[in-house]
C-alpha positions as CSV (number, residue, x, y, z in Angstrom):
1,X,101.3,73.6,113.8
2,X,97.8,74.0,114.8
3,X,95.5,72.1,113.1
4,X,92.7,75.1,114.1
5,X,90.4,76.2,111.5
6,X,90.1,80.6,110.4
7,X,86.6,81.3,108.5
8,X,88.5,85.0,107.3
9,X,87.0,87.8,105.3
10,X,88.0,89.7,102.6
11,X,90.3,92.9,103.0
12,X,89.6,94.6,99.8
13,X,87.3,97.1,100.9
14,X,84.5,98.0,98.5
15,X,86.4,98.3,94.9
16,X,84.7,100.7,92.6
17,X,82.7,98.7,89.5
18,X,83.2,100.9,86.2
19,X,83.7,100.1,82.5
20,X,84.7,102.3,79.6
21,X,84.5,100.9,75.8
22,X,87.1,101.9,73.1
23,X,86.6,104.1,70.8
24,X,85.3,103.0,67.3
25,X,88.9,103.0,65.4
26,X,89.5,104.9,62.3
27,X,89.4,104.1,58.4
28,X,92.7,106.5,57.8
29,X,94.4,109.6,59.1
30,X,93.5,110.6,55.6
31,X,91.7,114.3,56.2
32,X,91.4,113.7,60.4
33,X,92.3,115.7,62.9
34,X,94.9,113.8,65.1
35,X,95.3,115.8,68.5
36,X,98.5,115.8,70.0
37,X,98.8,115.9,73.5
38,X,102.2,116.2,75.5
39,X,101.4,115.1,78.7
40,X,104.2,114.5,80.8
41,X,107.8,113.4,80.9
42,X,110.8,114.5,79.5
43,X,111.2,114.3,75.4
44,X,107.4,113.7,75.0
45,X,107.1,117.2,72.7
46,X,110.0,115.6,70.8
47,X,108.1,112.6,69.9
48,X,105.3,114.4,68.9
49,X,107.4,116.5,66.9
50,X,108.6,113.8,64.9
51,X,105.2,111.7,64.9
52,X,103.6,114.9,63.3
53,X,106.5,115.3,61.1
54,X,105.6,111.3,59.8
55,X,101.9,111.9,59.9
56,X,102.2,114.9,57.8
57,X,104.7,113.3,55.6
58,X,102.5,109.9,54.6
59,X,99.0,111.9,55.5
60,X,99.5,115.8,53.7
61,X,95.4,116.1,54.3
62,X,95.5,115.0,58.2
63,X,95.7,118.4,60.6
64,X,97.6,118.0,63.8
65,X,95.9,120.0,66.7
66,X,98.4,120.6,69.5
67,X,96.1,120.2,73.1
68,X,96.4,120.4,76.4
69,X,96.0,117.4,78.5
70,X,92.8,119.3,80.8
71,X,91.6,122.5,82.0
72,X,92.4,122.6,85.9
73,X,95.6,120.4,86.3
74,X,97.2,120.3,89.6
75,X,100.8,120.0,90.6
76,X,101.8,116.2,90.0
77,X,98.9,115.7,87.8
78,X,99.8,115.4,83.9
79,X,96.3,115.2,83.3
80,X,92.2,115.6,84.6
81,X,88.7,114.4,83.2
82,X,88.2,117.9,81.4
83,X,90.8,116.6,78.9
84,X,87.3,115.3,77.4
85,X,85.7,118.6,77.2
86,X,89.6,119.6,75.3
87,X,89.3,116.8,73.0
88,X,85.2,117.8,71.9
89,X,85.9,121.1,72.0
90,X,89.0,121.0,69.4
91,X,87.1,118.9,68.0
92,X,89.5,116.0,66.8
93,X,89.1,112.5,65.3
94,X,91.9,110.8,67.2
95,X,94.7,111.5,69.8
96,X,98.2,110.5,70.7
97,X,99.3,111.6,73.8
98,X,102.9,111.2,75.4
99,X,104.6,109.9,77.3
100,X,104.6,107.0,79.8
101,X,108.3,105.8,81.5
102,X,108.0,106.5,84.7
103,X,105.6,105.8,87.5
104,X,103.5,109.2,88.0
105,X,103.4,110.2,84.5
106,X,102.5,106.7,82.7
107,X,99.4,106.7,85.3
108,X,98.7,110.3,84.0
109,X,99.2,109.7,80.1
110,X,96.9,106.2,80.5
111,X,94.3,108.4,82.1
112,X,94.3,111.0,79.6
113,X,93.7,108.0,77.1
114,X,91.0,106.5,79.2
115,X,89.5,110.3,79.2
116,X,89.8,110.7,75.7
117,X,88.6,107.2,75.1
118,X,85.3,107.6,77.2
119,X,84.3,110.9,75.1
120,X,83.9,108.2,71.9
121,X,87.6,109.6,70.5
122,X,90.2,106.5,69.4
123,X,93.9,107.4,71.3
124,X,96.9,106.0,71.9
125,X,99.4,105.6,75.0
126,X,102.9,106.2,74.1
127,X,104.5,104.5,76.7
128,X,107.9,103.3,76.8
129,X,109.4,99.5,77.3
130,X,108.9,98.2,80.9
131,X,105.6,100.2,81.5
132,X,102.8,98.5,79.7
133,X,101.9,96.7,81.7
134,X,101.5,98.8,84.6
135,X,99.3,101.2,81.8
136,X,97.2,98.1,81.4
137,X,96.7,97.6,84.8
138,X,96.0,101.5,85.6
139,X,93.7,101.1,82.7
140,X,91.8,98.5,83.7
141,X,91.4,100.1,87.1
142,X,89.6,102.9,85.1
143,X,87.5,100.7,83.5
144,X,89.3,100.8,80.4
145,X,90.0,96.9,79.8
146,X,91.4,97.4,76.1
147,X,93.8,100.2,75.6
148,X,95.5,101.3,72.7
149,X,99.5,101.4,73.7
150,X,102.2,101.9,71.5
151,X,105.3,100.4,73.3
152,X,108.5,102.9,72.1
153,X,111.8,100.8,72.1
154,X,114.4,101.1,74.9
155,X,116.0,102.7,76.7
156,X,113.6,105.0,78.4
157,X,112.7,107.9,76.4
158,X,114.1,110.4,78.6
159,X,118.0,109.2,78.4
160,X,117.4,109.6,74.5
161,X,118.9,112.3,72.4
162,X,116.9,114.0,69.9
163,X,118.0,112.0,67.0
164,X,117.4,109.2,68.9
165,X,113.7,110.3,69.1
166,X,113.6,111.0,65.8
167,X,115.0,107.1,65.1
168,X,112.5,105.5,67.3
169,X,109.3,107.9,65.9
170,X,110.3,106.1,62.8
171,X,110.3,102.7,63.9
172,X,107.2,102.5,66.0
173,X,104.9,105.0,63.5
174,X,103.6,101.9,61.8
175,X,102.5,100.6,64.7
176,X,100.8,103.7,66.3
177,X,99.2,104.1,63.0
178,X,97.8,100.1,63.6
179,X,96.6,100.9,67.1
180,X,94.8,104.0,65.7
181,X,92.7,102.2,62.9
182,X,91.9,99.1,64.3
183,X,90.0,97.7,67.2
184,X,92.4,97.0,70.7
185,X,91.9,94.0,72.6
186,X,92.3,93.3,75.9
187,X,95.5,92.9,77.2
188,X,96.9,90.5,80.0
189,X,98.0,92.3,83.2
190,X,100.6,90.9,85.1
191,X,101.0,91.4,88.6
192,X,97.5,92.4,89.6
193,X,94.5,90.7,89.8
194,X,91.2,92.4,89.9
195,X,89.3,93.1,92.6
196,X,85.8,92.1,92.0
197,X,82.9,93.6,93.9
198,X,82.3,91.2,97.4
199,X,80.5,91.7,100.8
200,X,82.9,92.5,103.1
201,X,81.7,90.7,105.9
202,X,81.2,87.4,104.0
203,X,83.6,84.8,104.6
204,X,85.9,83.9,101.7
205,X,88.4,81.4,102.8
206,X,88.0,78.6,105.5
207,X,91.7,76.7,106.3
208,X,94.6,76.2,108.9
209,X,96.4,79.2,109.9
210,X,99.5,78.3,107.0
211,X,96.9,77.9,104.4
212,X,94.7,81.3,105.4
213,X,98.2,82.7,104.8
214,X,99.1,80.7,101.8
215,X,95.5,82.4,100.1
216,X,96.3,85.7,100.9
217,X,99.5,85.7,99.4
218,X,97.9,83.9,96.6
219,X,95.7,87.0,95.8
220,X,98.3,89.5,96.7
221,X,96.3,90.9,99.9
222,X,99.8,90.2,101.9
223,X,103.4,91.6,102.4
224,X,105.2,88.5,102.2
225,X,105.4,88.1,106.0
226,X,102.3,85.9,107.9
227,X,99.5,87.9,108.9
228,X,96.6,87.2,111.9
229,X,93.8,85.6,110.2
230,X,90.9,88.8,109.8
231,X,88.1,86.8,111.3
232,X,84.7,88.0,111.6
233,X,85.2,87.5,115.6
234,X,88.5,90.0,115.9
235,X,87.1,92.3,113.3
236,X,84.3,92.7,115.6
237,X,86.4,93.3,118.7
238,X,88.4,95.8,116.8
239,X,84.6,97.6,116.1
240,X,84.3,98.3,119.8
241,X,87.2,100.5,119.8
242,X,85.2,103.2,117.7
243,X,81.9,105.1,117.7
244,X,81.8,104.8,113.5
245,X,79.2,102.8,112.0
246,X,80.8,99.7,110.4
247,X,79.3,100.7,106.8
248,X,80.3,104.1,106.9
249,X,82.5,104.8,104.0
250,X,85.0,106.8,105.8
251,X,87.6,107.4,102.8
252,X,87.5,106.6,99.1
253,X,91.2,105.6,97.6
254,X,92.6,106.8,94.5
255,X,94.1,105.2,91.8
256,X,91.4,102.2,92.3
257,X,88.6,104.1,94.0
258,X,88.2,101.8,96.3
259,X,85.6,102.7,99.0
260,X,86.8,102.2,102.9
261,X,84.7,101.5,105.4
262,X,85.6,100.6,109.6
263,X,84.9,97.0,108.9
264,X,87.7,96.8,106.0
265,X,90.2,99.2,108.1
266,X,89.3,96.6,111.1
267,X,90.1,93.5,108.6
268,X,93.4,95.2,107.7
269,X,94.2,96.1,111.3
270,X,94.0,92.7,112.1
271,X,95.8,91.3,109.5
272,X,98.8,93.8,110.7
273,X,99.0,92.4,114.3
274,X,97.4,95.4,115.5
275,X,96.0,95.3,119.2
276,X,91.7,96.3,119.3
277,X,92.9,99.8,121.1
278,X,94.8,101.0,118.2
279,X,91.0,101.2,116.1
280,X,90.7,104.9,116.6
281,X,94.7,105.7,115.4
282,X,93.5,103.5,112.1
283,X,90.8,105.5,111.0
284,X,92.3,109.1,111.4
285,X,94.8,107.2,109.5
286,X,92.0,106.6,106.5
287,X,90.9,109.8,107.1
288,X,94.5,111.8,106.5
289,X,95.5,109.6,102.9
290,X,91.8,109.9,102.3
291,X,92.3,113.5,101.8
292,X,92.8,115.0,98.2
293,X,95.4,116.9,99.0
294,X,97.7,113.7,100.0
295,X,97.1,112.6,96.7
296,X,97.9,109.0,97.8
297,X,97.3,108.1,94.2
298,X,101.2,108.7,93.5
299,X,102.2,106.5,96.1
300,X,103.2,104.5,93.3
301,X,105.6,106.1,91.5
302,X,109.4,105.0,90.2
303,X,110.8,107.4,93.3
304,X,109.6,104.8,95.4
305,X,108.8,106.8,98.6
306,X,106.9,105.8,101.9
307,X,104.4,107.7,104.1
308,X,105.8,108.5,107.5
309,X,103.5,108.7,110.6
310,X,103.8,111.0,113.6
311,X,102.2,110.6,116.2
312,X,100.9,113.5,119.2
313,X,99.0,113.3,123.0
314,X,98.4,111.4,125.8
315,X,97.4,108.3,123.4
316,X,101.6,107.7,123.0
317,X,101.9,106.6,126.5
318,X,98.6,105.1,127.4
319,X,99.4,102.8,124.3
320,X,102.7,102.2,124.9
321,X,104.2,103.6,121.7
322,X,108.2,104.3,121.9
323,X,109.1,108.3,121.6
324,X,112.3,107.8,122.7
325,X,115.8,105.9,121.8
326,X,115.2,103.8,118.7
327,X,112.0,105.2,118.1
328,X,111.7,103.6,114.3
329,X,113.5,99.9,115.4
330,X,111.4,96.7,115.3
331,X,109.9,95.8,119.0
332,X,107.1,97.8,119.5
333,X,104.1,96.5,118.6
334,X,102.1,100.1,118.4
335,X,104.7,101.4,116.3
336,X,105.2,98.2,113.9
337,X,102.0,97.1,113.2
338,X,100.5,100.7,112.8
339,X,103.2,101.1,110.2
340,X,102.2,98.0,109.0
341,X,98.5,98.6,108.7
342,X,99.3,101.9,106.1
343,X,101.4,99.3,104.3
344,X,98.0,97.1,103.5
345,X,96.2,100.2,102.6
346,X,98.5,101.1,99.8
347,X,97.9,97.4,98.8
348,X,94.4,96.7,99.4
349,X,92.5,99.6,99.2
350,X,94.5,102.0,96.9
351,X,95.4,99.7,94.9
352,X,99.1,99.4,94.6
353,X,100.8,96.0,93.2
354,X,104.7,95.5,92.7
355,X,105.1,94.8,89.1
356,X,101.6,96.8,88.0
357,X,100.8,99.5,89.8
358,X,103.7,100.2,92.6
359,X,106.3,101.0,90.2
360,X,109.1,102.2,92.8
361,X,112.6,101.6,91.2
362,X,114.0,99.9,94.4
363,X,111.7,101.4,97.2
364,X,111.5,101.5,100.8
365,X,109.6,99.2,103.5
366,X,107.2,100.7,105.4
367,X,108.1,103.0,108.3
368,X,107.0,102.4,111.9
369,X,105.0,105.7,114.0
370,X,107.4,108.1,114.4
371,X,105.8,109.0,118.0
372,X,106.8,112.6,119.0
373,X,109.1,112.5,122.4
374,X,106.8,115.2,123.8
375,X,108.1,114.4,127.1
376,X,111.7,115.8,126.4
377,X,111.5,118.7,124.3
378,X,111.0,122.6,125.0
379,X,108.6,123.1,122.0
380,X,105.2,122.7,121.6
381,X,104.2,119.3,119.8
382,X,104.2,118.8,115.8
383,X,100.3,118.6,115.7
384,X,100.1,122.8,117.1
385,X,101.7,123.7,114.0
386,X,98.5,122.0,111.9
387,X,96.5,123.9,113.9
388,X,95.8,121.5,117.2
389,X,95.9,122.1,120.5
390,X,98.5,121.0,122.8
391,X,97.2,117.5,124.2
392,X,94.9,116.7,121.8
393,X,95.6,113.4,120.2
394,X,96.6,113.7,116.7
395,X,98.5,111.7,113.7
396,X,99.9,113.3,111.0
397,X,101.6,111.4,107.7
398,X,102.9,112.7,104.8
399,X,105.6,111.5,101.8
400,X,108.9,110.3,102.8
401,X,111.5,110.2,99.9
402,X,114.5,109.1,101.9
403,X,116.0,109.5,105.5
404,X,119.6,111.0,105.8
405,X,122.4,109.7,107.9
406,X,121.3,110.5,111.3
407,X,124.0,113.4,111.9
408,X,125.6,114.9,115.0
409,X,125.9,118.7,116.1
410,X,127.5,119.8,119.0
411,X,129.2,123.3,120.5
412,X,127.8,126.1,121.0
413,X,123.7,126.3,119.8
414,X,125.0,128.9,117.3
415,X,127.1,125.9,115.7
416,X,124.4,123.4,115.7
417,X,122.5,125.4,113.2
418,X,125.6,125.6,111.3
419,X,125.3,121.8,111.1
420,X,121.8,121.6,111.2
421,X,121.6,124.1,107.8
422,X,124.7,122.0,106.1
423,X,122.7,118.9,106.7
424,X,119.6,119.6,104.8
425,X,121.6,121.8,101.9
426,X,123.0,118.3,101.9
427,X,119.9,116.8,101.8
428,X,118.3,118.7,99.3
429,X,120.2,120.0,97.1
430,X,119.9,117.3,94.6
431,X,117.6,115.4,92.4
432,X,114.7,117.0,95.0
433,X,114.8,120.6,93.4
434,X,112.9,119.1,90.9
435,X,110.3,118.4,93.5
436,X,110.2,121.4,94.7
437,X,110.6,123.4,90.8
438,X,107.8,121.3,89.2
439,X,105.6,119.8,92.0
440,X,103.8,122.7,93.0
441,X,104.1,126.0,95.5
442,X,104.5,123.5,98.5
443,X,106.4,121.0,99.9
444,X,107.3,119.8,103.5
445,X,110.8,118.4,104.3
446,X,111.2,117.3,107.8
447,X,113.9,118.0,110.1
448,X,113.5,115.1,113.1
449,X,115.4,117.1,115.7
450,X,117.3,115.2,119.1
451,X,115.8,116.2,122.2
452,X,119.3,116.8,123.4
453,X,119.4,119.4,120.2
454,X,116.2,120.7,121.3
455,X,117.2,122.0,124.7
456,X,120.4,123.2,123.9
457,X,118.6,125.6,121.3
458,X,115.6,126.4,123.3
459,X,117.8,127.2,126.4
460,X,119.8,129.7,124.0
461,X,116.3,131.6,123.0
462,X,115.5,130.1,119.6
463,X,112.0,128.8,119.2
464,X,111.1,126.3,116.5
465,X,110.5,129.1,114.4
466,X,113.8,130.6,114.9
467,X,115.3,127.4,113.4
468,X,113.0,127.5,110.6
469,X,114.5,130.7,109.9
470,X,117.7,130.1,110.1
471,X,118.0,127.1,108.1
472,X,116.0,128.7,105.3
473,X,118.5,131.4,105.2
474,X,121.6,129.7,105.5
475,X,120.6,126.0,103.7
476,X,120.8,127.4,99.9
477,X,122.2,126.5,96.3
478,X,123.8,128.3,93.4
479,X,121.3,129.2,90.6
480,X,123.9,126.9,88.7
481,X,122.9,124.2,90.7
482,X,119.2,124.7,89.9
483,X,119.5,124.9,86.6
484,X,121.4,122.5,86.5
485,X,119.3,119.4,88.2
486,X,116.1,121.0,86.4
487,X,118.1,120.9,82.8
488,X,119.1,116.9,83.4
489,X,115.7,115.6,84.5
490,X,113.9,118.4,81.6
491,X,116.4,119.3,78.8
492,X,115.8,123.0,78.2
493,X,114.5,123.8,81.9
494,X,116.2,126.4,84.0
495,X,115.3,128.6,86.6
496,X,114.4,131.5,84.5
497,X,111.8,128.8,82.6
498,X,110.3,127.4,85.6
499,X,109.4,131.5,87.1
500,X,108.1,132.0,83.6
501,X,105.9,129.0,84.1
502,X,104.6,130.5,87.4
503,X,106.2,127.8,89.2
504,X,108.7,129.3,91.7
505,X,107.9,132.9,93.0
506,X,109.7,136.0,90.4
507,X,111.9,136.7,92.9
508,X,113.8,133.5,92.4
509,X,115.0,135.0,89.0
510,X,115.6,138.4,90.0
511,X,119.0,138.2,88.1
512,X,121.0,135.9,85.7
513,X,123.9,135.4,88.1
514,X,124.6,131.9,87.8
515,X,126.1,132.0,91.6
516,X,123.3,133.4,93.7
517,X,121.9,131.8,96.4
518,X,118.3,130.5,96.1
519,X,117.2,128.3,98.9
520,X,115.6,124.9,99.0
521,X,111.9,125.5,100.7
522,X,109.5,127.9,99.0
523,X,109.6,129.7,102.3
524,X,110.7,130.0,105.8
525,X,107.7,127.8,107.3
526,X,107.9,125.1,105.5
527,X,110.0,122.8,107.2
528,X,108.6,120.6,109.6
529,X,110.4,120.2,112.4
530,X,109.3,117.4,115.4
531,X,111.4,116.1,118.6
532,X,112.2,112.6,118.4
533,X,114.3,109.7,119.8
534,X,116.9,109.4,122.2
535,X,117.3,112.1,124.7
536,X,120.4,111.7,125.4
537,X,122.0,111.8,122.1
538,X,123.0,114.5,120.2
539,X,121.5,113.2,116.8
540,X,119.2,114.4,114.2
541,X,118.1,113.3,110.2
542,X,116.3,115.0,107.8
543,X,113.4,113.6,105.8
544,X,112.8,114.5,102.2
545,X,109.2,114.9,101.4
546,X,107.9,114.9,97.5
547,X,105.5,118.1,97.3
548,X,102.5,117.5,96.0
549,X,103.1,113.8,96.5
550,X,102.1,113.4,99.8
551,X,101.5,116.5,101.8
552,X,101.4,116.2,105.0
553,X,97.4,115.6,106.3
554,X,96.8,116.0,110.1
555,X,94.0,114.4,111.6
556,X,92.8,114.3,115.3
557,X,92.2,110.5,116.7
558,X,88.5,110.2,117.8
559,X,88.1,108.1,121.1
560,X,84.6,106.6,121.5
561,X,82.5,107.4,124.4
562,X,83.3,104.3,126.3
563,X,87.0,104.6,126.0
564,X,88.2,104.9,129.5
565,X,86.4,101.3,130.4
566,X,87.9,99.8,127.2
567,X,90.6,97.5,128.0
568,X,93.8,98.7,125.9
C-alpha cells in the first residue's frame, strides 16, 4: 500500500453546543404534586396506574396530576417543548412520564424529561431494559448530560399483561422514588461519542490512506467499508460544482441539530466516492431531509427503515445514472455513492449511532437512486406529481419500510390491476395499518411500476391516476383486520377508537360490521407510483413508506451557472 500522506477534515458538520442542568431533586413526595404523563407506547397508562396507586398508597398527602405531554403534538411525535408551559401551568413539583422501549417513543419520553427538566421541575424516564442507553445518549444530545431513568425489568413493557405491570410498578417504585429525591449523575453512553464543536475546514487527522480510514472508524464517522480521504483539495473541487457559499448553513438536522453547510456535504460526498458533478444532487438532498415535514429525526427508530431516492430530468443521463434493468444493483457509481452519501448524513450530521441512537431491530442498508426510466414509460415523470415540470431536474426521497418480492402481472391490463391491487393488499395489510391509524392523515406507499406494465396500461387508456384509483378501490381489508393489528400493537384500540380520536376520517366507522371493507391509503392519491427498471420485464414491487416518518420531500437540483463547461 501507498505510503502517501491525507491531511483530512472533519465530516461532522457544525454540531449544536447546548446544556440543560437537572432539576434540584426533592425532600419527599410528602404533600407534592407528581405529574403524570403518558407519553407514548403501549401499557404506559398502565404503569402510571399502578405507580399512582403506590404513590398514593406510601404518600396519602401527594396529588397526582394526570398531563399531557405538550400543546401542538404532531403525528409521530409523543411529545413538544410546550410540555414546559403543561408542567408550569399545572403547576407540579415533579413528573414521571412513560414509557421508553422502542426507538421513536424512548427519543419522545427522554425529551419530555429533558423539557420538564429545563423548566427547573425533577422527572423521571421510564424506560424499559435495553433502552437506556440510547435515552442517555438522546439526552445528552439535548444537553441534558444527567438524566433521571428508571430502567423497568424485561421483557419490554408492551408484551406485558396487566398484572405483570402491576408486578414490575412494584419492583422498580423504590427506585423511581430514589431518582426523584436525589441528585442524577452523569451516565456513560455507549456507542456514541460526542461531537464537539470544530472548524470544519481545519485538518484533524494527518496519516496513510489505512490509517485516515482506521480514525474514521475509530470515531464512528464511517460505515465499516473504506472511504476517499475528505481532503481539503477534493472538498474544494466538489465546491465548484455549486453556486452556494461554502458557510451557508443549508439544512439543520434533527435529533442532534447539527447545522450543514456545502463544505460538510462536500466532506461527506467525498468520503462516499462521489464524483465532483454529483455536488448539486447532494445538496437538494440536504435540502429534502432538511425539511420538517421529513422529520428525519425518526430515522432511528426500532422499524429500522431507509430513505429511498428517486431521481427525475436530463441530469439521469448526462451523469450516467442506471434507469433501467437492475436499477438498485451495485455498479453504478452515481447510484451507489449517492445512496451512500444519505447514509453519512444519518450518521454524521443527524446523528444516528448503532447501539445509541439508530435503534433499528435488524435494519436495512442504504438504498442506491432509484433513477426514474423516463425514457420507457407513457406517463409523465414522478417529480410532475410534486408539483414540477416535466424536464426539470428533481430528487425526491422519502421513508422506505421494506421492498416486496418484485412480482409479475401479465394478461389482459384489466388483470394486471388485479395483481397489481392483490400485491399491495399484500403488502399492507399488516403491521403497517398501524402506520397509517396512528401516524397521521398521510402516508405515501410506492408502487415501482415495470415499464413493460406501464405501456400495457397506458395503451389500454388508464393514466397513472386511473391506477391510483383502482388500487384504492380494490386493495382493502376487513374492519376485523384493522382492529385487529391496532388491538395487538395498542391493547384496547380499534377502529371505532382511532375515528373517535380524529385519526382516520368518520367514514371509516360508518358501521360495526366487522367484515367491511376499509382500504389501506387515506385516499385515492396517495400512492406514489414511478416507472422503473427493466423494460422488458414484466415486474413490479411495492414500497412501504412510514407516514409521518419520512414523507416524501421533493426538491429541484440547482445547476451553477457554469455548469455546461464543468467537466462531469
Amino acid at each position: 500500500m501507498s505510503d502517501a500522506q491525507y491531511e483530512v477534515v472533519s465530516p461532522i458538520g457544525l454540531p449544536k453546543s447546548r446544556k440543560i442542568e437537572p432539576a434540584p431533586p426533592l425532600d419527599t413526595l410528602e404533600g407534592k404534586r407528581i405529574g403524570l404523563v403518558w407519553a407514548a407506547f403501549g401499557n404506559g397508562d398502565v404503569l402510571l396506574e399502578a405507580l399512582g396507586a403506590l404513590i398514593k398508597e406510601r404518600y396519602p398527602s401527594a396529588e397526582l396530576v394526570h398531563m399531557n405531554p405538550g400543546k401542538n403534538l404532531k403525528p409521530s411525535e409523543y411529545s413538544d417543548p410546550s410540555i414546559m408551559d403543561v408542567a408550569r401551568e399545572n403547576e407540579i413539583d415533579a413528573a414521571i412520564v412513560t414509557v421508553g422501549g422502542c426507538g421513536t417513543c424512548t427519543p419522545g419520553v427522554t425529551r419530555a424529561v429533558c423539557w420538564i427538566e429545563e423548566a427547573g421541575i425533577p422527572a423521571t424516564a421510564m424506560i424499559c431494559k435495553g433502552f437506556v442507553n440510547p435515552s442517555r445518549s438522546m439526552a445528552s444530545m439535548e444537553g441534558l448530560k444527567a438524566i433521571r431513568i428508571t430502567e423497568l425489568p424485561p421483557p419490554n413493557i408492551v408484551t406485558q399483561t396487566r398484572e405483570e405491570v402491576f408486578q414490575n410498578a412494584a419492583i422498580i417504585f423504590d427506585q423511581m422514588i430514589e431518582d426523584l429525591t436525589s441528585t442524577p449523575i452523569e451516565g456513560k453512553t455507549i456507542g456514541r461519542k460526542e461531537n464537539k464543536t470544530v472548524n470544519e475546514k481545519e485538518v484533524v487527522f494527518t496519516g496513510t490512506y489505512e490509517e485516515v480510514n482506521e480514525h474514521f472508524l475509530k470515531e464512528g464517522w464511517g460505515d465499516g467499508l473504506p472511504i476517499v480521504p475528505p481532503t481539503v483539495e477534493a472538498i474544494k473541487r466538489m465546491l465548484q460544482y455549486t453556486d452556494y457559499p461554502e458557510d451557508q448553513v443549508i439544512a439543520t438536522l434533527k435529533p442532534s441539530g447539527t447545522s450543514v453547510t456545502p463544505w460538510s456535504v462536500a466532506a461527506n460526498g467525498v468520503m462516499a466516492g462521489c464524483r465532483p458533478s454529483y455536488m448539486p444532487i447532494l445538496i437538494a438532498l440536504l435540502e429534502a431531509v432538511g425539511e420538517e415535514r421529513f422529520a428525519v429525526q425518526h430515522a432511528g427508530s426500532t422499524a429500522g427503515w431507509t430513505p429511498v431516492i428517486f431521481l427525475n430530468g436530463p441530469i439521469r443521463r448526462e451523469l450516467n445514472f442506471n434507469c433501467g434493468q437492475g436499477v438498485l444493483r451495485p455498479g453504478t457509481q452515481a447510484n451507489m455513492s449517492i445512496g451512500r452519501f444519505l447514509r453519512f448524513v444519518w450518521t454524521n450530521f443527524a446523528g444516528f449511532k448503532i447501539g445509541s441512537t439508530d435503534l433499528a431491530a435488524i435494519g436495512r442498508n442504504f438504498m442506491p437512486v432509484l433513477a426514474e426510466n423516463e425514457e420507457n414509460s407513457p406517463y409523465d415523470p414522478l417529480a410532475t406529481d410534486f408539483g414540477f415540470q416535466k424536464g426539470q431536474n428533481v430528487v425526491t426521497v422519502q421513508s422506505c419500510g421494506s421492498m416486496t418480492f418484485h412480482f409479475t402481472s401479465e394478461a389482459t391490463p384489466e388483470e394486471h390491476l388485479e395483481i397489481l391491487a392483490r400485491e399491495v393488499k399484500k403488502e399492507l395489510q399488516g403491521e403497517f395499518i398501524h402506520c397509517l391509524s396512528a401516524f397521521g392523515d398521510e402516508i405515501r406507499p410506492a408502487l415501482v411500476l415495470s415499464p413493460m406494465v406501464a405501456n400495457i396500461l397506458s395503451e389500454a387508456g388508464y393514466s397513472k391516476q386511473d391506477i391510483r384509483d383502482y388500487i384504492f378501490e380494490h386493495a382493502r381489508v376487513t374492519a376485523a383486520t384493522f382492529d385487529f393489528e391496532l388491538n395487538r400493537l395498542y391493547p384496547g384500540y380499534n377502529v371505532a377508537k382511532i375515528v373517535a380520536d380524529g385519526l382516520l376520517p368518520a367514514s371509516w366507522a360508518s358501521s360495526d360490521d366487522p367484515e367491511r371493507l376499509l382500504p389501506l391509503t387515506h385516499n385515492a392519491t396517495e400512492l406514489v407510483i414511478v416507472v422503473a427498471g427493466f423494460e422488458s420485464r414484466n415486474r413490479s414491487c411495492i414500497l412501504q413508506q412510514i407516514a409521518h416518518q419520512g414523507l416524501p420531500c421533493a426538491k429541484e437540483i440547482k445547476l451553477p451557472k457554469n455548469w455546461d463547461s464543468l467537466p462531469k
